[in-house]
Each structure stands twice: as C-alpha cells, then as structure tokens.
N, C-alpha and C positions, 0 to 999 in steps of 0.2 A: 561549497555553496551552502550547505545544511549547516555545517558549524560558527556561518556568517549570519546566517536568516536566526537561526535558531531551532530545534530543533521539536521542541514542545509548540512553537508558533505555526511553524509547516502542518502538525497531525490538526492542530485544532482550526488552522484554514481549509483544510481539506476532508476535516469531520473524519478521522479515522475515530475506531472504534478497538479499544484494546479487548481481544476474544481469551486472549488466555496469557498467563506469563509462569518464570520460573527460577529462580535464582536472579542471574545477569541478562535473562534472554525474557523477548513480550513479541508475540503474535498479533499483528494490527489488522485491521482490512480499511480500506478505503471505497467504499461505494461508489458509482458513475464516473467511474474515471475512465478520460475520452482517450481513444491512441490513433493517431493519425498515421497513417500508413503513406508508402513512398506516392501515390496516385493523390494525397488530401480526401479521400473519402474517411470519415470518423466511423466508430465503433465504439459499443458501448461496452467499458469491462469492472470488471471491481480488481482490485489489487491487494495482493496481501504482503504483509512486508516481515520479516524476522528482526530484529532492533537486537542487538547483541552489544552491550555496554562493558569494555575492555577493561578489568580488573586494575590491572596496571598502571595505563593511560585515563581512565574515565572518557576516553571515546568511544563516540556511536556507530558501531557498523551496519548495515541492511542488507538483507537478501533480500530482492523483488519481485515478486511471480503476480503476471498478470493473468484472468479467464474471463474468456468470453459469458456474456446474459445467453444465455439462449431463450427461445420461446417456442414454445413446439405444439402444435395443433394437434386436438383430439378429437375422433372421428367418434358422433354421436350415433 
C-alpha cells in the first residue's frame, strides 16, 4: 500500500516530522494520530516510525511505535 500511495505523499499528508536520521535509517513522529480500539472509542497518540531504506532493493521498511498524550493534573 505505502509503495502504491507513495511514500513521501503518506509523511507529508500526515505532517510527520523527520526528528533525527543516519546513514539508510530516519526517525519520524507523526502527531494526533487517532487509534481506535476494538469498543470504537478513539485516543489520542503521536506515532513514531523508524524508515529503514534497503541498500540493496531501495525499499522502504518501518517500525511503528505508538504513545499515548497523557495530561496529568497538578495540585496547587
């Protein structure tokens, strides 16, 4: 699917943000991204993704780690 859409199309619809990269390998995060659980209630997470581009092939591989916003109350 990513190598049909395109892959440069997908980060810049979804407004990733490249945080760091390194030779073949680039650390992205994606902000507000919704995960909908088996019940359809959403949650708010950012996503971070690893972009690993195969010397060899010139394919794109991803690891995807998603975390939760949290917001946590401070007692005055």
């Amino acid at each position: 699917m990513i190598q049909g859409i395109g892959y440069k199309r997908i980060c810049e619809e979804l407004g990733a943000i490249e945080l760091d990269s390194w030779q073949e390998y680039s650390l992205l995060r994606i902000d507000n991204y919704q995960e909908i659980n088996r019940r359809g209630s959403t949650s708010l997470e950012f996503m971070c993704l690893l972009k690993m581009i195969c010397l060899s092939t010139g394919n794109i591989h991803n690891i995807a780690r998603t975390f939760k916003y949290s917001i946590r109350k401070r007692g005055y």
